[in-house]
C-alpha positions as YAML, in Angstrom:
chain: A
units: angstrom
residues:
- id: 1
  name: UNK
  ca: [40.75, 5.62, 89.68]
- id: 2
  name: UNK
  ca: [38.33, 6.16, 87.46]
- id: 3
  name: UNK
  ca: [34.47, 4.54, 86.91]
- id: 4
  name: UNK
  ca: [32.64, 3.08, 83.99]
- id: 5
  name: UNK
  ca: [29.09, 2.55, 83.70]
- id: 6
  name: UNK
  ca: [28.93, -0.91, 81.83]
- id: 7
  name: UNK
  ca: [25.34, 0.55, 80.37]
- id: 8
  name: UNK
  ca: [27.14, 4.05, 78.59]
- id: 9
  name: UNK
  ca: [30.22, 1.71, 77.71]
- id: 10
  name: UNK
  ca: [31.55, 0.17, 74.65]
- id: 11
  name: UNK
  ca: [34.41, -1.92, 73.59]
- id: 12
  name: UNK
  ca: [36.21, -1.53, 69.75]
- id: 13
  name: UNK
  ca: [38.38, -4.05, 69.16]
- id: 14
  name: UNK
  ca: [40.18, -2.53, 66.32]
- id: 15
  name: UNK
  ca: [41.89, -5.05, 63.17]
- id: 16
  name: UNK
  ca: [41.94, -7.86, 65.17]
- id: 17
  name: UNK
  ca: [41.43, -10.00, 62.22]
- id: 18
  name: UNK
  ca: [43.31, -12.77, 60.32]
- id: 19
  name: UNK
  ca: [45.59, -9.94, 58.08]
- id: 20
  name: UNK
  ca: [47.86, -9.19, 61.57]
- id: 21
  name: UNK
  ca: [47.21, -11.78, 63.63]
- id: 22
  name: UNK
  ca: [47.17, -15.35, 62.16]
- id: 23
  name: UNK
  ca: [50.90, -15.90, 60.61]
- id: 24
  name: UNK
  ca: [49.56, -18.44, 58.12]
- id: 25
  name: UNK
  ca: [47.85, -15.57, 56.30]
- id: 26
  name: UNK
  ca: [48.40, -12.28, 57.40]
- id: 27
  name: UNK
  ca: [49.29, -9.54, 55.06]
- id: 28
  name: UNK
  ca: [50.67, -7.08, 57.89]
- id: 29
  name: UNK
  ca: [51.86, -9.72, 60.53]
- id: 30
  name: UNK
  ca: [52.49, -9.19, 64.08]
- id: 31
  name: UNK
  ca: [55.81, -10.85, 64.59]
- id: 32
  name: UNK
  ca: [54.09, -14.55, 64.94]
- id: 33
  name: UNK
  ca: [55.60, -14.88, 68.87]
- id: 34
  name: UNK
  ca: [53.47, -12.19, 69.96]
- id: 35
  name: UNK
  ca: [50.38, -12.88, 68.06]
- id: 36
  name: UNK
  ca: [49.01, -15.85, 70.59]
- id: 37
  name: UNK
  ca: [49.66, -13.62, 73.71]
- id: 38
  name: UNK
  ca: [47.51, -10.66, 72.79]
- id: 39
  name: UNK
  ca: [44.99, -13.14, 71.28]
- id: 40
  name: UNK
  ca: [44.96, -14.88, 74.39]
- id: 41
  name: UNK
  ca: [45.27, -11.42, 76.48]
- id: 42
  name: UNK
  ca: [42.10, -10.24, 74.16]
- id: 43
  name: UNK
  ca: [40.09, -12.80, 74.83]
- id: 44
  name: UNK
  ca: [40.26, -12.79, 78.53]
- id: 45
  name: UNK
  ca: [39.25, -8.78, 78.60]
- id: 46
  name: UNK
  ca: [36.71, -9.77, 76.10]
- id: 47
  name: UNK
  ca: [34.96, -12.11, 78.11]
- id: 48
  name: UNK
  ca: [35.06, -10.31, 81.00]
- id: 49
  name: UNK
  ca: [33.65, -6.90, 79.26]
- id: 50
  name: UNK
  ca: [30.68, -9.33, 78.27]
- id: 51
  name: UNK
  ca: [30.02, -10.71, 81.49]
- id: 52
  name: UNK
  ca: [29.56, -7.32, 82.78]
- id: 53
  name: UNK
  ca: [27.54, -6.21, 79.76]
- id: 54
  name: UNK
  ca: [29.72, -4.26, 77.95]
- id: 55
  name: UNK
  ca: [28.90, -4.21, 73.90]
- id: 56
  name: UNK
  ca: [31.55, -5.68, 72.02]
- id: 57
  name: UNK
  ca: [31.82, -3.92, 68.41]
- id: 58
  name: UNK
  ca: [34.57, -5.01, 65.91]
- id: 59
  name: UNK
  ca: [35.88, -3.39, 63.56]
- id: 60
  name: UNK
  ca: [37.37, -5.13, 60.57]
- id: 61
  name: UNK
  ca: [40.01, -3.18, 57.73]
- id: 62
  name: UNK
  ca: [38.42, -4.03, 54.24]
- id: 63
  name: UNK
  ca: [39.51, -3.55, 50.30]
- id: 64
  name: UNK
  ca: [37.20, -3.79, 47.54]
- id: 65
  name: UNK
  ca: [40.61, -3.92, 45.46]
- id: 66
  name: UNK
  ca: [43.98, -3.14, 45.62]
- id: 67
  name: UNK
  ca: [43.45, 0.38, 44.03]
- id: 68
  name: UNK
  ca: [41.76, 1.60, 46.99]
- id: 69
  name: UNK
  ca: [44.81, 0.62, 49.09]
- id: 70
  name: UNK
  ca: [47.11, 2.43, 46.69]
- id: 71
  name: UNK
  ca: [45.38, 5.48, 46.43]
- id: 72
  name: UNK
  ca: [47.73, 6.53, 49.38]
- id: 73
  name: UNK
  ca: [50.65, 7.68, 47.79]
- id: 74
  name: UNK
  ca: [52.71, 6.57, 51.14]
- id: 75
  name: UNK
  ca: [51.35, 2.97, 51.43]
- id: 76
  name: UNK
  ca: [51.85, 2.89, 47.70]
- id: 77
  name: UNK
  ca: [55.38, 3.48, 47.92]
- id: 78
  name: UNK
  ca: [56.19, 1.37, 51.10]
- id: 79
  name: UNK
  ca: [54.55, -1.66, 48.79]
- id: 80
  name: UNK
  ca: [57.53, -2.53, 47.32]
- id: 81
  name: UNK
  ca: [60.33, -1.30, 49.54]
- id: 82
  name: UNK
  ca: [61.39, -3.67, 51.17]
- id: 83
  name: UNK
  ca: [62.77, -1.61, 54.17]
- id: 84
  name: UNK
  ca: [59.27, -1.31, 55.41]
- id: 85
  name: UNK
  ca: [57.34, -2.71, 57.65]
- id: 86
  name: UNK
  ca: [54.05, -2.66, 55.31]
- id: 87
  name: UNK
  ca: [55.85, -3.73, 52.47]
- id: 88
  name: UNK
  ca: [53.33, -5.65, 49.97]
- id: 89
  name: UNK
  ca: [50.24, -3.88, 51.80]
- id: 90
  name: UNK
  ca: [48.64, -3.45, 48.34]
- id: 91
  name: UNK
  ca: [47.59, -7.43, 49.13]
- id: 92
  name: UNK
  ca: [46.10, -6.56, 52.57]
- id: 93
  name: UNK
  ca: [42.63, -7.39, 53.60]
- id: 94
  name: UNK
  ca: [41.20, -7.87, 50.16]
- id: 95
  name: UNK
  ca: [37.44, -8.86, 50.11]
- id: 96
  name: UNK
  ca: [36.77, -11.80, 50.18]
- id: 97
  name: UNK
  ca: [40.08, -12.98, 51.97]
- id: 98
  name: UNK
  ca: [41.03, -15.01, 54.82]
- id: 99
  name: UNK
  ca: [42.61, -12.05, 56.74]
- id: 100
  name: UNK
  ca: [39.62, -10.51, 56.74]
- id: 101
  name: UNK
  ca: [38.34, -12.71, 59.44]
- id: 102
  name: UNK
  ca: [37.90, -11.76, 62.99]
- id: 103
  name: UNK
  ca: [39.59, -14.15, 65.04]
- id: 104
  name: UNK
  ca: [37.57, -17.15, 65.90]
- id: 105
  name: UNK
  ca: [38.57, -16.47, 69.96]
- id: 106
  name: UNK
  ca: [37.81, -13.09, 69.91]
- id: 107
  name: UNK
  ca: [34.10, -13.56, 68.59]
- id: 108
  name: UNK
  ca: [31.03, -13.88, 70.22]
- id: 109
  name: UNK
  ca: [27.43, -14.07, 68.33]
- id: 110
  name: UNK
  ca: [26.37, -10.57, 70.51]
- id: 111
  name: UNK
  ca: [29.48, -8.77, 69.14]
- id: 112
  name: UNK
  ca: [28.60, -6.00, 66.30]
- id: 113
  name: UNK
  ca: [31.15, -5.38, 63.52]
- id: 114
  name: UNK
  ca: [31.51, -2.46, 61.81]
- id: 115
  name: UNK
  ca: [33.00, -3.37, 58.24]
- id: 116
  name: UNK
  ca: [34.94, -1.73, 55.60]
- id: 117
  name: UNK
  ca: [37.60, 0.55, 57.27]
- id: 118
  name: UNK
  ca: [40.09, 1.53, 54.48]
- id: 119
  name: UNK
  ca: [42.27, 4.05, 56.54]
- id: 120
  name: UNK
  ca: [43.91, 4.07, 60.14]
- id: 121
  name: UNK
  ca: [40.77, 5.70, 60.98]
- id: 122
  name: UNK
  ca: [38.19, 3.32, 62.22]
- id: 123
  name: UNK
  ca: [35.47, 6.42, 62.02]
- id: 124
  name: UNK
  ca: [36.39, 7.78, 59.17]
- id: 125
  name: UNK
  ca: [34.02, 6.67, 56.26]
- id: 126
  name: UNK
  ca: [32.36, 4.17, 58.04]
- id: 127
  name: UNK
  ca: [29.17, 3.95, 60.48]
- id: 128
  name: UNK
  ca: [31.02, 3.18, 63.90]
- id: 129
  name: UNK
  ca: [30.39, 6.78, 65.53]
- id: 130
  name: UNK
  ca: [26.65, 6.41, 64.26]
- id: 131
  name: UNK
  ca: [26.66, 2.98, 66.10]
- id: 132
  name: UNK
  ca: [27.87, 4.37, 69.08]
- id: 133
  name: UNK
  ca: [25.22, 7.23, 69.24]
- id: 134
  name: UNK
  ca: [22.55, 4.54, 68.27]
- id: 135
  name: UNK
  ca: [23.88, 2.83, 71.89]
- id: 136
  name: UNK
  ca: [24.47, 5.83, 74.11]
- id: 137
  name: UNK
  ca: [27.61, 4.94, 74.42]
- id: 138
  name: UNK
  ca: [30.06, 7.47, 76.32]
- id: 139
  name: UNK
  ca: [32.78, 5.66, 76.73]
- id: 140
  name: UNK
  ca: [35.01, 3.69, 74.55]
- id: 141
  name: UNK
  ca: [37.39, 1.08, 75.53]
- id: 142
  name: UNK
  ca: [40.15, 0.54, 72.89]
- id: 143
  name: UNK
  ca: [41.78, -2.70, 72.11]
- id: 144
  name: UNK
  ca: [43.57, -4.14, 68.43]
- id: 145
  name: UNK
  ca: [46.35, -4.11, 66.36]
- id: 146
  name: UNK
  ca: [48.12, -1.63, 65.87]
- id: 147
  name: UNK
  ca: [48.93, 0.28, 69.14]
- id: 148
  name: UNK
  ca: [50.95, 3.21, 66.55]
- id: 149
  name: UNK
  ca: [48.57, 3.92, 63.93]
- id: 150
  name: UNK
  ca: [44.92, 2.64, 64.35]
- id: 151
  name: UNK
  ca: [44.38, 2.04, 67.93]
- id: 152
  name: UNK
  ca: [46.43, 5.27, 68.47]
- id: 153
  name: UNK
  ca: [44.53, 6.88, 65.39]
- id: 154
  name: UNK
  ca: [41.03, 5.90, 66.87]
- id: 155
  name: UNK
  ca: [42.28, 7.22, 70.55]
- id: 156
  name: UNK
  ca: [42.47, 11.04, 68.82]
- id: 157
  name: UNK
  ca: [39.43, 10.92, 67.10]
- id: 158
  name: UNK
  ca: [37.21, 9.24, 69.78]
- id: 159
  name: UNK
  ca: [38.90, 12.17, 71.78]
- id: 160
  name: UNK
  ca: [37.80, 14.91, 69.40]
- id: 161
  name: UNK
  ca: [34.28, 13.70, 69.73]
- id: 162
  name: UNK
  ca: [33.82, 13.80, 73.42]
- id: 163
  name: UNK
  ca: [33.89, 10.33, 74.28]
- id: 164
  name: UNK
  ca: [35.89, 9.07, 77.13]
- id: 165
  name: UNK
  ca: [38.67, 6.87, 76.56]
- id: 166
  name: UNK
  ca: [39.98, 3.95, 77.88]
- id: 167
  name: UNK
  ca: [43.14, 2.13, 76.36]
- id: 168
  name: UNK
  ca: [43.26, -1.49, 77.35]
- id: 169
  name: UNK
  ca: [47.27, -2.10, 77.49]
- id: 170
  name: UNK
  ca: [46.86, -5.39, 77.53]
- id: 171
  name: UNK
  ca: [45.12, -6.10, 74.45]
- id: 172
  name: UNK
  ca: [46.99, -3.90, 71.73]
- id: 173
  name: UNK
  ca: [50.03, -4.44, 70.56]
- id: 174
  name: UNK
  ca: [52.10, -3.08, 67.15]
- id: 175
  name: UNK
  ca: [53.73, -4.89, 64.51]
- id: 176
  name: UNK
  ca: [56.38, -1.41, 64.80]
- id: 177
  name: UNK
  ca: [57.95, -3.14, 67.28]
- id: 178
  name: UNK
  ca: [58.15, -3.01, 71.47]
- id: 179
  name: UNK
  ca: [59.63, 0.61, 71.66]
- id: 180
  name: UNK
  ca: [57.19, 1.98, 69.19]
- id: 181
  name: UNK
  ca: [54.21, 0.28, 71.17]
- id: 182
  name: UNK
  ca: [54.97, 1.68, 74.52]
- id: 183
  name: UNK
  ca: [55.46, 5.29, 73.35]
- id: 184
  name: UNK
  ca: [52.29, 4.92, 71.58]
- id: 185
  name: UNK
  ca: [50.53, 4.12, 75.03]
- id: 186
  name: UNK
  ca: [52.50, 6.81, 76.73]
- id: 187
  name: UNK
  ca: [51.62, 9.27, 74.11]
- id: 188
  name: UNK
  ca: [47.95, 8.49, 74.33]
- id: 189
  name: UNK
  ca: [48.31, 8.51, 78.35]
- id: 190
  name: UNK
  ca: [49.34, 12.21, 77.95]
- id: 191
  name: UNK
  ca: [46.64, 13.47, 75.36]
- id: 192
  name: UNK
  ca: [43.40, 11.29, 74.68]
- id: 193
  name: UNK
  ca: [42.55, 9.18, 78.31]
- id: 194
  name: UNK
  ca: [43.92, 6.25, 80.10]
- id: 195
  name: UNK
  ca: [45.92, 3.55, 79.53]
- id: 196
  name: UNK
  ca: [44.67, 0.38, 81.94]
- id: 197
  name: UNK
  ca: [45.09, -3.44, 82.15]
- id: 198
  name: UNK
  ca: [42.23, -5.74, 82.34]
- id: 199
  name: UNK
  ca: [42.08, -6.13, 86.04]
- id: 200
  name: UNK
  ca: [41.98, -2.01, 86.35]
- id: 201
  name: UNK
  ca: [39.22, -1.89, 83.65]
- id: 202
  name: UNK
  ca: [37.44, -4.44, 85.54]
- id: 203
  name: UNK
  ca: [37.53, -3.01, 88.75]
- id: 204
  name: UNK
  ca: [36.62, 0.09, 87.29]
- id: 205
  name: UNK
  ca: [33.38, -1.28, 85.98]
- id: 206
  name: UNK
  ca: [32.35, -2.21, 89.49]
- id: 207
  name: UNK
  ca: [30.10, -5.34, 90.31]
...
């Protein structure tokens, strides 16, 4: 079993915002029976992460405008197929929108949110590893939507810059369905660090 200092450790709660996981609004949906869970899941590791003063850092997917969505030829293609599971992404996360709202059980007035993600990459172009540096922070516990592209995405790259990873399995989940989700955590298990529910990350933190 493995040990985290709360003081070198961070939590990223990746896209767990309004545009996946509120059904009235969302953009890119979780299927709307397993958006309370993982809220509710979320939450609880939240909490606890905070009680044993962990950092809490959001970060939230962001558009200026629709152009900077379609600049991807591949998202710009699945827009209007309707085959796909990001069908009509070209209207996700928009500034300025509702599903660009953390949601209201996952906040907390300490959290820090990095903004403006525009790519599965949650480093990539924005100032999260800089944040993490700032904090000397060596350890990284992953949570958000979705297990197969960001949380999975931000698992590599977290990976290729020498941070240790922990995957919270309790609080990610995929809108690519069950199968998808648990390969995803099974594939990260075998390259980038360790899958663990929220009593194991606990315990792992010690007192």
């Amino acid at each position: 079993m493995i040990r985290l200092d709360p003081k070198t450790t961070a939590a990223i709660a990746i896209d767990m915002h309004r545009g996946h996981l509120d059904p009235s609004v969302a953009t890119l949906p979780l299927p709307a029976e397993r958006c309370g869970p993982v809220i509710k899941r979320a939450a609880a590791l939240l909490v606890g992460l905070r009680e044993r003063a962990v950092r809490v850092i959001h970060v939230v997917t962001e558009y200026r405008d629709p152009g900077e969505i379609s600049a991807n030829p591949f998202w710009k293609a699945a827009h209007d197929d309707p085959g796909k599971a990001r069908r009509g992404i070209l209207g996700h996360n928009l500034a300025g929108g509702p599903g660009t709202e953390i949601i209201p059980e996952l906040l907390d007035p300490s959290d820090l949110i990095v903004r403006g993600k525009k790519r599965y990459s949650s480093f990539h172009g924005t100032d999260l590893e800089f944040l993490l540096r700032r904090l000397s922070v060596d350890t990284v516990i992953l949570a958000g939507i979705n297990t197969t592209t960001c949380v999975l995405c931000a698992a590599f790259e977290a990976t290729n810059l020498d941070f240790r990873v922990v995957i919270a399995s309790e609080a990610v989940d995929s809108m690519d369905g069950e199968e998808m989700h648990r390969f995803a955590l099974r594939l990260m298990a075998a390259a980038t660090g360790w899958p663990l529910g929220t009593e194991d990350i606990f315990h792992a933190l010690g007192r």
